[in-house]
N, C-alpha and C positions, 0 to 999 in steps of 0.2 A: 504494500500500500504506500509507503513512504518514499520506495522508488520513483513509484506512477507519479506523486507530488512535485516531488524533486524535481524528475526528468522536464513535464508541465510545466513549473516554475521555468525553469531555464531556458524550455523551448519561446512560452513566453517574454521574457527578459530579451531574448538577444532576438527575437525580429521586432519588438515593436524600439525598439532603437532607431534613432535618424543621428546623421550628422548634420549638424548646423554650421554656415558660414558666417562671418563678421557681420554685420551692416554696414552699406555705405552708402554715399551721397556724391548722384553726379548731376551738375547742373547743365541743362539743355541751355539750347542757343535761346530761346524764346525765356528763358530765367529762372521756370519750372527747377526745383530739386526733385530729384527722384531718388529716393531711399530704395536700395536692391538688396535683398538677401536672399537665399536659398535655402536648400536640408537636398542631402541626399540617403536616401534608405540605403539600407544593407545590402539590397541585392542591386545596389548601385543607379535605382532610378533617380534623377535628378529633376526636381523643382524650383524654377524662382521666377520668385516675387515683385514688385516694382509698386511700393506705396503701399504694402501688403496683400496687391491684387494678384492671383497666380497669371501670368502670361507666357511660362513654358512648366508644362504637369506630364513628371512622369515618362520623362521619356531616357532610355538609358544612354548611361555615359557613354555607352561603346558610338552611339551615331556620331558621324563626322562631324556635325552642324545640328544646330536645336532652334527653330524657328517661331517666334510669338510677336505678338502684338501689343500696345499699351497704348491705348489712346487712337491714333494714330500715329505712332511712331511702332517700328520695325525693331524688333528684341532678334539680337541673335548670339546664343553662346557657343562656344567653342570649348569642349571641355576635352582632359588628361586623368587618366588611372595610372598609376603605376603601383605596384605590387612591393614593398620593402619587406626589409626580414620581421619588422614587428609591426603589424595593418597593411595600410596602403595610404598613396599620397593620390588624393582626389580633387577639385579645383576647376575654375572654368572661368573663360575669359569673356565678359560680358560688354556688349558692344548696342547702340540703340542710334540707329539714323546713320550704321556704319561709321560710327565715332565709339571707340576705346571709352569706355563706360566704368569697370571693376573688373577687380579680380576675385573671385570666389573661392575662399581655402576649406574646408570640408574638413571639422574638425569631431 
């Protein structure tokens, strides 16, 4: 019986995990700030946000390009997995109207 808990427990614990990225702030040409953050889950789908609205949900880190909208401006990230001896190093280059926007580190 304490097995079945345990195993449960643990199976629970380690997928409702995200990793979260910093918050940051890039101000458009028009003077708008735009606060960007992300989370990427475990099985490495990535999410982000822009003003806490999601404009890219969910899509895995493996795609070359990640494409969303916010307003009418154009969201597009560029993300990197690499695999280290202890986790992994996960991150994604966020760019809006084709302008260098943040960097996303997946902690």
């Amino acid at each position: 019986m304490y097995k079945f808990l345990l195993i449960t427990i643990l199976a629970i614990a380690t997928t409702a995990c995200a990793y979260h990225s910093s918050r940051q702030v890039f101000k458009t040409d028009s003077g708008e700030d735009l606060t960007i953050t992300g989370t990427a889950s475990p099985s490495l789908l990535i999410t982000v946000y822009i003003n806490g609205e999601t404009v890219i949900d969910s899509i895995p880190i493996s795609s070359d390009e990640m494409l969303g909208l916010y307003n009418t401006s154009k969201v597009r990230a560029r993300c990197r997995f690499e695999p280290q001896m202890f986790g992994s190093k996960k991150e994604c280059d966020i760019y809006v109207d084709g302008k260098y926007a943040a960097n996303l580190y997946f902690r």
